[in-house]
C-alpha positions as CSV (number, residue, x, y, z in Angstrom):
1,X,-1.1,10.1,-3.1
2,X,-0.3,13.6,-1.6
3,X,-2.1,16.4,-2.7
4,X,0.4,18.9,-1.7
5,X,2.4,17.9,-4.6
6,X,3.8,21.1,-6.6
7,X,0.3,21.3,-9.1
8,X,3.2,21.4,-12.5
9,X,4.4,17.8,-10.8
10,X,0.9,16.6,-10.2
11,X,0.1,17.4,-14.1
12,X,3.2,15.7,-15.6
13,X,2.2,12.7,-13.5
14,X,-0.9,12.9,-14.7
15,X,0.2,13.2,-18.2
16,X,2.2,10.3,-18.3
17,X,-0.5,8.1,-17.1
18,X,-2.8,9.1,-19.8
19,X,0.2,8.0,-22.3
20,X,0.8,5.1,-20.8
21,X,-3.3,4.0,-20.7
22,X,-3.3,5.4,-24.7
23,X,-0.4,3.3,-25.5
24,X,-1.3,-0.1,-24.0
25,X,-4.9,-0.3,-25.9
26,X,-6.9,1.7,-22.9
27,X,-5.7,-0.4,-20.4
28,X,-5.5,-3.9,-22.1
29,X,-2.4,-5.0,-20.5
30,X,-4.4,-4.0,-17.1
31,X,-6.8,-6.7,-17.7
32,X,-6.5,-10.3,-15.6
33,X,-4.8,-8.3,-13.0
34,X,-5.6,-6.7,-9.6
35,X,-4.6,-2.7,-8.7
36,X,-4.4,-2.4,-4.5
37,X,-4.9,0.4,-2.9
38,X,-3.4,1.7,0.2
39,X,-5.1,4.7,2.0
40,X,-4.0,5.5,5.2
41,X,-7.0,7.8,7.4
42,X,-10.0,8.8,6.0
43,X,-11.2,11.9,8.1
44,X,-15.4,13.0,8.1
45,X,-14.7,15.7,5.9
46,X,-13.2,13.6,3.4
47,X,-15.9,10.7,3.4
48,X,-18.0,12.2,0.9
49,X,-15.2,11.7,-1.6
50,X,-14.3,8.7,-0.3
51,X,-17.9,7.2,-0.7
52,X,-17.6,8.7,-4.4
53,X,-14.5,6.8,-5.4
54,X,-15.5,3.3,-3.8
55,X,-19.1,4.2,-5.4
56,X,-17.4,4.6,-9.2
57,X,-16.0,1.1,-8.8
58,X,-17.8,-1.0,-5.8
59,X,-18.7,-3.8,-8.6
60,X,-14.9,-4.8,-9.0
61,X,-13.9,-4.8,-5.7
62,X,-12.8,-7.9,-4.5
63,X,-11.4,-9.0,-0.9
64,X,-7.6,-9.4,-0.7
65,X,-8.2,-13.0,0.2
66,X,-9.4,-13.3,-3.5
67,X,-6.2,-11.4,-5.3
68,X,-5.1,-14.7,-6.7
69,X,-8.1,-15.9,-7.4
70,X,-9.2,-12.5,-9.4
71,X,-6.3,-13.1,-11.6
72,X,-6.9,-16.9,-12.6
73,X,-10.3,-16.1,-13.1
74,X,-9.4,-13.2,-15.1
75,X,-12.3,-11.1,-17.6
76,X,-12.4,-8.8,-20.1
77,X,-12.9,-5.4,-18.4
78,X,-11.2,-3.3,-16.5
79,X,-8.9,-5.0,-13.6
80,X,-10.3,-5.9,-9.9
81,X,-9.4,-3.5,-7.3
82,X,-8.4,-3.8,-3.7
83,X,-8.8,-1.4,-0.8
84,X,-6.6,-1.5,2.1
85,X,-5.9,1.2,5.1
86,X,-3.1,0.7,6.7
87,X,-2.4,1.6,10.5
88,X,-6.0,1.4,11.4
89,X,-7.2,5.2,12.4
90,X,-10.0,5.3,14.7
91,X,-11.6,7.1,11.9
92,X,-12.2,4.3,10.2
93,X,-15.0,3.4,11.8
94,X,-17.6,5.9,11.0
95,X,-15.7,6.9,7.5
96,X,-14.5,4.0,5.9
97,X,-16.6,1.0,7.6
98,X,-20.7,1.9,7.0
99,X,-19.0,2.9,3.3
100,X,-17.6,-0.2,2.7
101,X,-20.8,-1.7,4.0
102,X,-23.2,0.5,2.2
103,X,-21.6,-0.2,-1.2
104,X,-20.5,-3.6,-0.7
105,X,-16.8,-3.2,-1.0
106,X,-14.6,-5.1,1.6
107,X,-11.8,-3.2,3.0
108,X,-8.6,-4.7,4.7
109,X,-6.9,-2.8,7.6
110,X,-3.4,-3.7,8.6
111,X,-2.7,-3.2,12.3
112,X,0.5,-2.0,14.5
113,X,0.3,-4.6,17.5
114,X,2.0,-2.8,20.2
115,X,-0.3,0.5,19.1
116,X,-3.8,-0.8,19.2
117,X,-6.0,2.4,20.7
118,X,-3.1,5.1,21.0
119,X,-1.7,7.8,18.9
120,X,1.0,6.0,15.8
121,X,4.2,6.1,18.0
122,X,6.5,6.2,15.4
123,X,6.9,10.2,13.2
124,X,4.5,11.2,10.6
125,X,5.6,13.1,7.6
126,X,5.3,16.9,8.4
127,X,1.5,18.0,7.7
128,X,0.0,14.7,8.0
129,X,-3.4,15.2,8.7
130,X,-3.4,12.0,10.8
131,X,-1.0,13.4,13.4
132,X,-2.5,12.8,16.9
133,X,-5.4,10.4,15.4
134,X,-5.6,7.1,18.0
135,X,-5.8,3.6,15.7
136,X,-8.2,1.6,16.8
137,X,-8.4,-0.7,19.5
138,X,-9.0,-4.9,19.8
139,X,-12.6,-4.0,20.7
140,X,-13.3,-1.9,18.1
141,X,-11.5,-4.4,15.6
142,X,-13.7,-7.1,16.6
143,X,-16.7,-5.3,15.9
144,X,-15.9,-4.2,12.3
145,X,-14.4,-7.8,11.5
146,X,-18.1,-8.6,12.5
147,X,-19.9,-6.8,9.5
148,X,-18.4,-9.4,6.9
149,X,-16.9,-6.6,5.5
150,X,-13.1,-5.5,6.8
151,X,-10.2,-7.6,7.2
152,X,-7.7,-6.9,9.1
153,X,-3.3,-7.8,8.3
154,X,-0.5,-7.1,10.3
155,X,1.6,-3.9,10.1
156,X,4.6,-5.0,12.6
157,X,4.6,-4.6,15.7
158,X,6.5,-1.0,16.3
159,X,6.4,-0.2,12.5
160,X,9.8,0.2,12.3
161,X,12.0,0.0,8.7
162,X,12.4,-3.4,8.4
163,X,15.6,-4.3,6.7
164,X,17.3,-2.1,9.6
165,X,15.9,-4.0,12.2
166,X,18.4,-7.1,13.8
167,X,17.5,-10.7,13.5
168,X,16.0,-10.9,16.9
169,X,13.7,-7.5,16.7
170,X,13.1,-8.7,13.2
171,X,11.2,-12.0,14.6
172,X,9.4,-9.9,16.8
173,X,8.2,-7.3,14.8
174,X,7.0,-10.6,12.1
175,X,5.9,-13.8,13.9
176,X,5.2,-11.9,17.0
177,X,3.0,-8.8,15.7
178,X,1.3,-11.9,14.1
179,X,0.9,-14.0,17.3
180,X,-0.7,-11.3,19.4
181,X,-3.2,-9.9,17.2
182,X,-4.2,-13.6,16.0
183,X,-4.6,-13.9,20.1
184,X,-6.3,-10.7,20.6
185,X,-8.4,-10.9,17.7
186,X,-9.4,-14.9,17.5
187,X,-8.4,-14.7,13.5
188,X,-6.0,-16.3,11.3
189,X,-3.7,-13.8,10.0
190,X,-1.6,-14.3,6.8
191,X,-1.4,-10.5,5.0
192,X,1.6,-8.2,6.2
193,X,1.7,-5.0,5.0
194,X,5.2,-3.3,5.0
195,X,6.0,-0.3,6.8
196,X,6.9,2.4,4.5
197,X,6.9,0.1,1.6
198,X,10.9,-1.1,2.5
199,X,12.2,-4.8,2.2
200,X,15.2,-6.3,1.1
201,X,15.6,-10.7,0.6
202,X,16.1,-11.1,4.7
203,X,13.1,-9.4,5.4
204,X,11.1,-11.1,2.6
205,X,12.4,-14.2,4.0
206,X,11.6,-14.0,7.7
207,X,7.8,-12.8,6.4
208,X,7.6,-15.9,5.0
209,X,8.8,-18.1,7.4
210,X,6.7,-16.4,10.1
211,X,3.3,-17.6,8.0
212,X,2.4,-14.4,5.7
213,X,1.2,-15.6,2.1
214,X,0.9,-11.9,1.1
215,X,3.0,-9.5,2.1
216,X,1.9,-5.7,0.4
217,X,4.4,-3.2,-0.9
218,X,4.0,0.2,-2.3
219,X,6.1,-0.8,-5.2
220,X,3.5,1.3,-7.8
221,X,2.1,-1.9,-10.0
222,X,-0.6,-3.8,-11.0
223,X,-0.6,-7.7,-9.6
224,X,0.8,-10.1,-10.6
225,X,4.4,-8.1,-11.7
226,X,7.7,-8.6,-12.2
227,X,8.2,-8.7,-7.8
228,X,9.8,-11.3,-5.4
229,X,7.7,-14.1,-4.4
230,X,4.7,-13.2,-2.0
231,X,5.0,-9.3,-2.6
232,X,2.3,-7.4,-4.0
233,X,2.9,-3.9,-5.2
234,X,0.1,-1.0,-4.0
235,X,-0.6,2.6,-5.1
236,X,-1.1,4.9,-2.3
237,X,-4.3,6.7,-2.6
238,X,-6.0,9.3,-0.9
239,X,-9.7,10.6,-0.8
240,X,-8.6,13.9,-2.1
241,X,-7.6,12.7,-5.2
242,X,-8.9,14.3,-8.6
243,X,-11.3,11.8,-10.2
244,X,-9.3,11.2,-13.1
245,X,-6.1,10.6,-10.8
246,X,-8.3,7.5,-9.1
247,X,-10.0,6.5,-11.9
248,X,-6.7,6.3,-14.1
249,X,-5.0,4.4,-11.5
250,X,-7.9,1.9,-10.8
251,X,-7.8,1.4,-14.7
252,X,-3.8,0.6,-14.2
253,X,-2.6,3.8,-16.0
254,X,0.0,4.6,-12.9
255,X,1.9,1.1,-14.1
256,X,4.4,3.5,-15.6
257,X,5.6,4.6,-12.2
258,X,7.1,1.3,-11.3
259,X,8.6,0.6,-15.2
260,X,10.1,4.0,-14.5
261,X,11.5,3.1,-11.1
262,X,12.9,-0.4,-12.5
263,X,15.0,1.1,-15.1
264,X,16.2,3.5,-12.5
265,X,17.3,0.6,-9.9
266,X,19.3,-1.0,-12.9
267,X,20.8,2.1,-13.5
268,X,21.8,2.4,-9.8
269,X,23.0,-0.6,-10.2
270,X,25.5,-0.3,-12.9
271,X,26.3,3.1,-11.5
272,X,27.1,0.6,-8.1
273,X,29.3,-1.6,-10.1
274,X,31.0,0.8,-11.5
275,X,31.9,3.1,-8.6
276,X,35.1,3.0,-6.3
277,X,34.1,0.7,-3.0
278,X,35.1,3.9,-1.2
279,X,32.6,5.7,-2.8
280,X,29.6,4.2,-2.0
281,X,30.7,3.5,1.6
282,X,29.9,6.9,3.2
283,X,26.9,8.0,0.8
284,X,23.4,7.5,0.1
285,X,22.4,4.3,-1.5
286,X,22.0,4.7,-5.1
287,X,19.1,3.1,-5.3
288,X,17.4,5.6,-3.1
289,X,18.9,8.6,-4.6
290,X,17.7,6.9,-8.4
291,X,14.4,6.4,-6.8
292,X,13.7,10.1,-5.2
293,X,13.8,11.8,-8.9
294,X,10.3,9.8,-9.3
295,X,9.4,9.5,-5.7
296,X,9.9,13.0,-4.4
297,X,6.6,13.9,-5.5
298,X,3.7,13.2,-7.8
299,X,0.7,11.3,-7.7
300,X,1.7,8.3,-5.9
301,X,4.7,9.5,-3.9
302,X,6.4,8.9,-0.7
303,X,6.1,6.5,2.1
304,X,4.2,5.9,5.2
């Protein structure tokens, strides 16, 4: 969620959600199903609000170990909610962790293994707030894991964009990411979260191969949805957020964003099929020139 969306954007998002949540029952399709959200850092002058949103829904937070679980199990309120950071800020630690703690709301951090306790290596969009921030270290990791209340998934290795990666660095940046930090960390570790949200079949197939049950997107949906096997969509979320914004998307309201971009990708598509080979060859992919009329901005935009 970026808060320096253009305010007449951020409203029409809003909008939206509220006529989606009116016209599926106040959130009856929402129920027997699990909203994730992805925050990225959480600095001390955004911890207040922080503490406020986890406070507004601590008694349906579940661990990400228990997604499935949450969904077989089902119930007649509003749907479970998740709470994952990924990169692993050193921030964290006196924002996010005594929170989490306090209110009794696990949190699961995904990790860059070649960038434990050093600034992100890879660019930032302009304005991030993070820029500079170190992620945390092994040490650090340990400790937390020790509460009983974070988790911690792989990010990659280099967080690089996956489906242009080769075969070889493609391994690496699965199985290998997933070797060292079980190694540095003395944990099993079965949850990959993608960088930037991108995958395509070959990338989804060497996650699974290299062991990951659950592999997180930021395809905007509830879980389960209509994804590949193993994938779980996530809203990106951010402290700053208006209370309705959160509180809307915890209650599955922002569903609309991913029915929106799925009619767009089978647009793309037919627009694909349609179009001269030569065309395409040269240009943009259509599905990411479909998907920036939606993701250019709004509530839940972009990638990290």
């Amino acid at each position: 969620m970026s808060t320096h969306t253009p305010l007449p954007l951020r409203l029409v998002y809003l909008a939206l959600a509220l006529a989606w949540w009116f016209g599926t029952g106040l959130g009856r399709l929402a129920r027997r199903r699990v909203v994730v959200l992805c925050y990225h850092a959480v600095s001390a002058t955004q911890r207040e609000g922080f503490r406020r949103q986890v406070a507004s829904i601590a008694s349906r937070v579940i661990p990400t170990s228990e997604i499935d679980a949450a969904v077989l199990r089902g119930g007649r309120g509003l749907p479970a909610v998740c709470l994952t950071f990924d990169d692993g800020y050193v921030g964290l630690r006196e924002n996010v962790f005594p929170v989490a703690a306090e209110l009794g709301a696990p949190v699961t951090v995904f990790v860059v293994s070649e960038n434990l306790a050093r600034p992100p290596a890879w660019p930032l969009p302009p304005g991030a707030p993070e820029a500079g921030e170190p992620l945390l270290g092994a040490d650090e990791l340990r400790e937390a894991m020790g509460t009983g209340w974070v988790r911690v998934g792989a990010h990659t290795a280099t967080h690089p964009r996956l489906p242009d990666c080769a075969d070889a660095a493609l391994h690496d940046e699965l199985a290998g990411c997933r070797a060292r930090i079980e190694s540095q960390l003395g944990v099993t570790i079965d949850e990959l979260a993608l960088p930037h949200g991108e995958y395509d079949e070959r990338t989804l197939a060497a996650a699974r191969q290299a062991g990951y049950r659950a592999i997180y997107s930021l395809d905007a949906c509830l879980h389960p949805a209509r994804l590949p096997a193993s994938v779980i969509g996530r809203y990106l979320m951010s402290p700053d957020a208006w209370p309705i914004e959160f509180h809307l998307t915890c209650a599955g309201a922002y569903a609309w964003l991913h029915a929106v971009r799925g009619l767009l990708r089978r647009v793309a598509r037919r627009r694909r099929r349609a179009a001269p080979v030569g065309a395409l060859r040269h240009g943009a992919s259509p599905r990411a020139g479909t998907e920036a009329a939606v993701c250019a901005g709004g509530v839940h935009e972009g990638s990290r």
